[in-house]
GUVO-136268 format. One record per residue (C-alpha): residue number from 1; residue in three letters; chain; x negated, y, z negated. Coordinates in nm, 3 decimals, padded with zeros to 5 digits, m for minus. Layout:
REM residues N
     k     r   c         u         v         w
   NUM   Ala   A         X         Y         Z
...
//
This chain:
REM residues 284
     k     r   c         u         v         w
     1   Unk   A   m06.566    00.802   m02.440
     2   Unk   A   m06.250    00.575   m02.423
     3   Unk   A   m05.906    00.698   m02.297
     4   Unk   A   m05.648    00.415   m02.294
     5   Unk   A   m05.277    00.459   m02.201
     6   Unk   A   m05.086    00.184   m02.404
     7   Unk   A   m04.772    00.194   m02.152
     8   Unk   A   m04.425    00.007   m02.328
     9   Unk   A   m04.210   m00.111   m01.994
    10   Unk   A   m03.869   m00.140   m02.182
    11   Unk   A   m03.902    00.209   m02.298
    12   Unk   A   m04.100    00.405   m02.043
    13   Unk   A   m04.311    00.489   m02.358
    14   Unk   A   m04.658    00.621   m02.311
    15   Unk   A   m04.902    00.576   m02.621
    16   Unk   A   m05.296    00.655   m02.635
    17   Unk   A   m05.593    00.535   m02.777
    18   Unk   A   m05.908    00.722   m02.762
    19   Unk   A   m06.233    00.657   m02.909
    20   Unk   A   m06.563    00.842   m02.925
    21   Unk   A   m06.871    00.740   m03.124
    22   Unk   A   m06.712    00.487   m03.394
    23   Unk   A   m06.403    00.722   m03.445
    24   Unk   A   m06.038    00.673   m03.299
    25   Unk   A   m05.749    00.876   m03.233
    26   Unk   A   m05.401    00.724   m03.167
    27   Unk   A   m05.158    00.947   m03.006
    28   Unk   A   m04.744    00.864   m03.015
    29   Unk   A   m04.803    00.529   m03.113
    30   Unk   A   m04.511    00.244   m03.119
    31   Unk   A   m04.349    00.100   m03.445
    32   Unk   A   m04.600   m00.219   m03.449
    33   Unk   A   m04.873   m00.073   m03.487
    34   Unk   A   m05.101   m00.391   m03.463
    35   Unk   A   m05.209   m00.320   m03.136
    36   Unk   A   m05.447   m00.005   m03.259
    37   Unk   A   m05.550   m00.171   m03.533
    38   Unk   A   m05.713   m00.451   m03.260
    39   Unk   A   m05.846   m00.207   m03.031
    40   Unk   A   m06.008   m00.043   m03.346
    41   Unk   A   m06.159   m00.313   m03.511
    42   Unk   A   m06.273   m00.388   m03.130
    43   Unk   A   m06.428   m00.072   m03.102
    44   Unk   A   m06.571   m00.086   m03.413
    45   Unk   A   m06.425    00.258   m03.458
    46   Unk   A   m06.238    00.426   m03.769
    47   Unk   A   m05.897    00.578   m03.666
    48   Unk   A   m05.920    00.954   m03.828
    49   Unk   A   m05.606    01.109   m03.701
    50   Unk   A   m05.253    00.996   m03.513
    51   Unk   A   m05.126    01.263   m03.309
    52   Unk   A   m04.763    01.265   m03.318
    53   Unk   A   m04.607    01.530   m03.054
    54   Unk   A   m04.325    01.591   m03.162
    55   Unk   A   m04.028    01.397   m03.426
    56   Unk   A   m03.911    01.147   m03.121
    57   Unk   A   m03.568    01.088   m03.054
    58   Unk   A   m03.573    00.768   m02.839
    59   Unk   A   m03.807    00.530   m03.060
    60   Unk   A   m03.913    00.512   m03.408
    61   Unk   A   m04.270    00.600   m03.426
    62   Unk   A   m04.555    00.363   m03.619
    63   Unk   A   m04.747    00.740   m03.774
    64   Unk   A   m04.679    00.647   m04.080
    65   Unk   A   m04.739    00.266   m04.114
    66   Unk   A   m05.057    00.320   m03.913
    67   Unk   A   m05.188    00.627   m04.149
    68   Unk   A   m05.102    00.383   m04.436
    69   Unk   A   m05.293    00.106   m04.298
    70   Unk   A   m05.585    00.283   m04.179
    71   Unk   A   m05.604    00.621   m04.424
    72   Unk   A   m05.604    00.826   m04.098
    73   Unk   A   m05.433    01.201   m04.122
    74   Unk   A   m05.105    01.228   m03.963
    75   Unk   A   m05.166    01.553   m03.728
    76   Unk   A   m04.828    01.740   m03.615
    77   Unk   A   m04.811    02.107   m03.444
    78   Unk   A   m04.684    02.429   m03.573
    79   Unk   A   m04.287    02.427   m03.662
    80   Unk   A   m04.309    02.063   m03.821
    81   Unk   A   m04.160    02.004   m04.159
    82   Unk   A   m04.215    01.630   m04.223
    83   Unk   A   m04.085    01.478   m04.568
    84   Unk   A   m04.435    01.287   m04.586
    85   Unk   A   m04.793    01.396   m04.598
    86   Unk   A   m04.930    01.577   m04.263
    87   Unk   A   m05.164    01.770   m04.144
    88   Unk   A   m04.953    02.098   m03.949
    89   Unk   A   m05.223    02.222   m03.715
    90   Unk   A   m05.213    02.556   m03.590
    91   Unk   A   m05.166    02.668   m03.233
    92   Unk   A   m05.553    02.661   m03.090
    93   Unk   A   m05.658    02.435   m03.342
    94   Unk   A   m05.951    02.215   m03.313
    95   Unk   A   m05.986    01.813   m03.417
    96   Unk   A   m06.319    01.689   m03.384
    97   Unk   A   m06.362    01.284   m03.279
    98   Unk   A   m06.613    01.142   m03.256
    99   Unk   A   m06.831    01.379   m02.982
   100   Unk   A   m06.475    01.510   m02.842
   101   Unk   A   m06.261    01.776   m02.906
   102   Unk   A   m05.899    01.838   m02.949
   103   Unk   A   m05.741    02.129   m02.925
   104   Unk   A   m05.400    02.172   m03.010
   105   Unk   A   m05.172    02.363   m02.755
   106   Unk   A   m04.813    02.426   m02.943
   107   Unk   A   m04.554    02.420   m02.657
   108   Unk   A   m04.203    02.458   m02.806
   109   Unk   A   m03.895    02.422   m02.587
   110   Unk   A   m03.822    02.051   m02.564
   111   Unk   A   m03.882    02.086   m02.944
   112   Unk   A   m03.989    02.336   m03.184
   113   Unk   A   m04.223    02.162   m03.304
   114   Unk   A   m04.382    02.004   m02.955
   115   Unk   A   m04.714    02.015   m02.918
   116   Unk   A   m04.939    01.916   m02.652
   117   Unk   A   m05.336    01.806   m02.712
   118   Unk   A   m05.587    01.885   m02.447
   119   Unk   A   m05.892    01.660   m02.472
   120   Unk   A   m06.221    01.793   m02.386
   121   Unk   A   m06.604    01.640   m02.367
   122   Unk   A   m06.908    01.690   m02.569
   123   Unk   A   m06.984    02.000   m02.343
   124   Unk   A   m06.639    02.171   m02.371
   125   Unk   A   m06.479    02.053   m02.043
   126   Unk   A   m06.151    02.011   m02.030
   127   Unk   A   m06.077    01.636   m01.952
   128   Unk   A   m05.691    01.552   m01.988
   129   Unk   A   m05.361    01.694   m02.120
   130   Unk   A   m05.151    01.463   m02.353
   131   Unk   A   m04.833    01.649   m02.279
   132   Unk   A   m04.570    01.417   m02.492
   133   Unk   A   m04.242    01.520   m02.366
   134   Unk   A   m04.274    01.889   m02.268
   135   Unk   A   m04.421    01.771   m01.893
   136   Unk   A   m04.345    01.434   m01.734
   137   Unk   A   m04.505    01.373   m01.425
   138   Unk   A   m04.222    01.498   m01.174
   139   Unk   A   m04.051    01.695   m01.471
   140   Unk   A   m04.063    01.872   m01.796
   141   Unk   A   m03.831    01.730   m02.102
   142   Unk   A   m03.485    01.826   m02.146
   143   Unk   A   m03.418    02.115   m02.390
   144   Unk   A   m03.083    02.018   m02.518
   145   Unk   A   m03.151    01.716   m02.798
   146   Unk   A   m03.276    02.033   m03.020
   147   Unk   A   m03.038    02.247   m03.024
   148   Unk   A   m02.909    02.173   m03.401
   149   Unk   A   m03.210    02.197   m03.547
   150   Unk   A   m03.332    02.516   m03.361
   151   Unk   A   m03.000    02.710   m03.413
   152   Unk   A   m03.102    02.786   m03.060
   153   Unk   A   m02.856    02.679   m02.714
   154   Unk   A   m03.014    02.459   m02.456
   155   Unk   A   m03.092    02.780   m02.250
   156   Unk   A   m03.260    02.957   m02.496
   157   Unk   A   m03.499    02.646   m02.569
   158   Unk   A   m03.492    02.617   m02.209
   159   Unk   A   m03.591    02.956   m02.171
   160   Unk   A   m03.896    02.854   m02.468
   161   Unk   A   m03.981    02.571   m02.278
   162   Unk   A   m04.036    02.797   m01.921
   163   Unk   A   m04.285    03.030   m02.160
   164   Unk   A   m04.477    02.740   m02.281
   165   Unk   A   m04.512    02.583   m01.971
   166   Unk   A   m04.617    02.918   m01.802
   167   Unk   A   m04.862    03.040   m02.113
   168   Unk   A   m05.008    02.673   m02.220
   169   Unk   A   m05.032    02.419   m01.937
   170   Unk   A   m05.010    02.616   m01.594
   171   Unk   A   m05.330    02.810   m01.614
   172   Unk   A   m05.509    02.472   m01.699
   173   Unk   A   m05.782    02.345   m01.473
   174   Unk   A   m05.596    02.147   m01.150
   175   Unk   A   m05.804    01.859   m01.222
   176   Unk   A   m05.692    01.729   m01.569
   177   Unk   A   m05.522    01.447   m01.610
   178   Unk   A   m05.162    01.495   m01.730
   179   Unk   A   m05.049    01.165   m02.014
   180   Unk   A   m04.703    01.229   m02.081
   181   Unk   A   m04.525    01.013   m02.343
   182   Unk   A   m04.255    00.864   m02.061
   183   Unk   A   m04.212    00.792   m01.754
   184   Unk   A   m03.899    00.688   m01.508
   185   Unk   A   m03.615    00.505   m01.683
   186   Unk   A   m03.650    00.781   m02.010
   187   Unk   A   m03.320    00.955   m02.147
   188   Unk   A   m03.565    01.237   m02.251
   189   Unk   A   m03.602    01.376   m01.868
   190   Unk   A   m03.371    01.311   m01.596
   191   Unk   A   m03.634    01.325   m01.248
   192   Unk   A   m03.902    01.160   m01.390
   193   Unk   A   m04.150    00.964   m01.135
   194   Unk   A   m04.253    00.558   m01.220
   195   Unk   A   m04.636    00.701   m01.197
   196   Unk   A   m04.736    00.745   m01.560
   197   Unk   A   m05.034    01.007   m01.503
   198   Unk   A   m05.139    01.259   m01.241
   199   Unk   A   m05.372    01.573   m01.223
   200   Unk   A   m05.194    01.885   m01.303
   201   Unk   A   m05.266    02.072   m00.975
   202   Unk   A   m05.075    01.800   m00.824
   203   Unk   A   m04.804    01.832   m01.069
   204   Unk   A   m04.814    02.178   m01.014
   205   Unk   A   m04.747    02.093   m00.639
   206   Unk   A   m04.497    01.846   m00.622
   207   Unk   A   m04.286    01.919   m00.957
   208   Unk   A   m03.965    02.152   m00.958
   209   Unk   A   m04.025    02.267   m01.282
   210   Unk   A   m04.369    02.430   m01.184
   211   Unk   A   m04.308    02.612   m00.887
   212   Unk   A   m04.538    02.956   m00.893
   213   Unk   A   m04.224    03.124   m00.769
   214   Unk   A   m03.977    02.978   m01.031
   215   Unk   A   m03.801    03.273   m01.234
   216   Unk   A   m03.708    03.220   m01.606
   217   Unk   A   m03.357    03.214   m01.479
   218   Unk   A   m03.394    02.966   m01.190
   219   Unk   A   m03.598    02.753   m01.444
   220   Unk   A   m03.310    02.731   m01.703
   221   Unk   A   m03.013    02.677   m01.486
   222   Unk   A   m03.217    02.381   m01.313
   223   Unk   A   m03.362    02.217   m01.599
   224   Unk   A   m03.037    02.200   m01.768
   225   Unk   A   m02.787    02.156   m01.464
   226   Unk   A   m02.682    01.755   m01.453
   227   Unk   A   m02.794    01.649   m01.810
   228   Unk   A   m02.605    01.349   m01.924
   229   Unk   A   m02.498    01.317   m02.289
   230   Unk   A   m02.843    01.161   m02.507
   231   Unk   A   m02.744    00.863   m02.632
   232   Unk   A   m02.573    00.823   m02.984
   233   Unk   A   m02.881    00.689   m03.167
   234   Unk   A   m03.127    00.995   m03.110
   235   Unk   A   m03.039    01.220   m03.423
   236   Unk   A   m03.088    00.860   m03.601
   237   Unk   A   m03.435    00.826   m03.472
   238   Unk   A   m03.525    01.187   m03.523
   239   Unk   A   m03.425    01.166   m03.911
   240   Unk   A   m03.659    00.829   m03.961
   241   Unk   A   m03.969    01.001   m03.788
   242   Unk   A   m03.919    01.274   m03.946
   243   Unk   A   m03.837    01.167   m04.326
   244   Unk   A   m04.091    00.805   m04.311
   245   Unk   A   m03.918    00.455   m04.343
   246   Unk   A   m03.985    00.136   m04.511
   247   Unk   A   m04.292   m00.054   m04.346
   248   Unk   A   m04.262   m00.249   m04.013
   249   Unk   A   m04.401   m00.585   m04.257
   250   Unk   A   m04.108   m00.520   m04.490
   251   Unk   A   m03.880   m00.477   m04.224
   252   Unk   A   m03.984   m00.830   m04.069
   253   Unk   A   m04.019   m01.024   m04.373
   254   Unk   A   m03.644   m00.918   m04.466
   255   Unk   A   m03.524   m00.995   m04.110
   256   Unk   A   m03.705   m01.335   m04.131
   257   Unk   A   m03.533   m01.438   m04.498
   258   Unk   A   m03.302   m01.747   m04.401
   259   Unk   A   m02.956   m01.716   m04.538
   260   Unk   A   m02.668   m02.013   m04.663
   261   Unk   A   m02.319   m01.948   m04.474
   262   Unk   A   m02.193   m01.798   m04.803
   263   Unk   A   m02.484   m01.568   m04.831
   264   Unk   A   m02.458   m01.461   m04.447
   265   Unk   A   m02.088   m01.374   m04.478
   266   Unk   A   m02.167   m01.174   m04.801
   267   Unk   A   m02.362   m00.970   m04.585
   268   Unk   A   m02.115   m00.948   m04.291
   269   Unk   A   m01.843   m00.834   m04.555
   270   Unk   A   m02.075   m00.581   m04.758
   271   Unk   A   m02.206   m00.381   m04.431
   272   Unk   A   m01.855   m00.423   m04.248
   273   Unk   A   m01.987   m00.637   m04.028
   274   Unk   A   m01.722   m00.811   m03.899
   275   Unk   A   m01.454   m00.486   m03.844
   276   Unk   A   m01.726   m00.358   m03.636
   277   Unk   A   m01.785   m00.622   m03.408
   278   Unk   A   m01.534   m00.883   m03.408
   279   Unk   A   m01.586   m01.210   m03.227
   280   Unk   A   m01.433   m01.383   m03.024
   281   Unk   A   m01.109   m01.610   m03.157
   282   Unk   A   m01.270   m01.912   m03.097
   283   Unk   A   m01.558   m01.859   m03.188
   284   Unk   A   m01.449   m01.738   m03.511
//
């Protein structure tokens, strides 16, 4: 068995390969997805399934490039409605790699759809929670990016989120390892620590949003007291996880196309270019 975190600096991004007797599973993975594909062909492993846990709002994910390059199913929990073909596993699910299990835990709050996968051994034991943005280590994610699409206020997913936390990942073993999708320096949290892992009995210790004495009430004014505005390019994000974009090799063979003066300004002109971000008089 092979668990890899695949941790992206500039974005606090967590990503996660694991293998198991020739077959792979790639959870949250990054735009370029060339990385996998190495560790794959490495491993000499097929990659059956990318886990995605929930449509991300702070980086466009590489599900379905990699799905499209490898013929692996694209695996999202319940609530999902993707424009592209998926796999929507039910809550208690189980994906089978390799000699591991998977079982899906659906833990809404953050997200309707967000979904956590708890990885366990050939013998059943629970090894590690992949917890994507509904626990960070030091705090759970913030419940107010989904409002629109829930028809729900940020207490009321907050409110979700307490119940899923409570239900799904609390009365987990102590000593599993928590994988969250981001660590300090994330819009998606705001107390997040700069460790990227940690067993949940010490998370259950040391972060606010698990105290055993928490009420639902204490829970939702905390976790939503202080939030600063998510930045402007989220719901843009959101809409090209969730409806598929062109390929990360079409997007780099346009960006790497040369263009005359003439040509360039034609472009400037026809996206509005130049209105948007005017330069400089001498330099224009």
């Amino acid at each position: 068995m092979k668990v890899e975190q695949i941790y992206t600096g500039c974005l606090a991004q967590g990503a996660y390969y694991i293998e198991s007797a020739g077959e792979a599973v790639v959870i949250d993975p990054l735009r370029e997805v060339e990385p996998y594909l190495k560790k794959a062909e490495k491993d000499d492993a097929k990659i059956k399934f990318v886990l995605e846990t929930h449509f991300h709002a702070d980086f466009v994910s590489g599900h379905v490039d990699l799905a499209k390059k490898t013929g692996a199913t694209i695996v999202y929990g319940p609530n999902a409605n993707p424009d592209f073909e998926a796999h929507i596993a039910a809550d208690g699910e189980i994906l089978k790699v390799g000699k591991l299990s998977i079982k899906v835990l659906h833990t809404p709050g953050h997200t309707m759809e967000s979904t956590c996968y708890l990885l366990q051994d050939e013998t059943g034991k629970d090894i590690a929670l992949f917890s994507g943005d509904t626990l960070f280590i030091g705090d759970v994610g913030r419940p107010d990016l989904a409002q629109k699409a829930a028809h729900l206020t940020q207490e009321q997913l907050a409110e979700t989120l307490f119940d899923s936390l409570r239900t799904k990942i609390m009365p987990l073993s102590d000593d599993i390892v928590v994988y969250p999708a981001h660590g300090a320096g994330s819009a998606c949290g705001k107390n997040m620590s700069k460790e990227t892992s940690d067993s949940l009995g010490h998370q259950k210790l040391v972060n606010y949003a698990l105290r055993a004495d928490m009420s639902k009430a204490d829970f939702v004014k905390e976790v939503t007291d202080g939030l600063l505005p998510p930045p402007a390019y989220f719901p843009l994000n959101v809409a090209m996880n969730k409806q598929g974009y062109d390929s990360i090799d079409v997007v780099m063979e346009r960006g790497a196309r040369p263009l005359s003066p003439r040509a360039f300004e034609a472009a400037a002109n026809e996206t509005d270019a130049f209105a948007r971000y005017p330069c400089a008089p001498n330099l224009c």
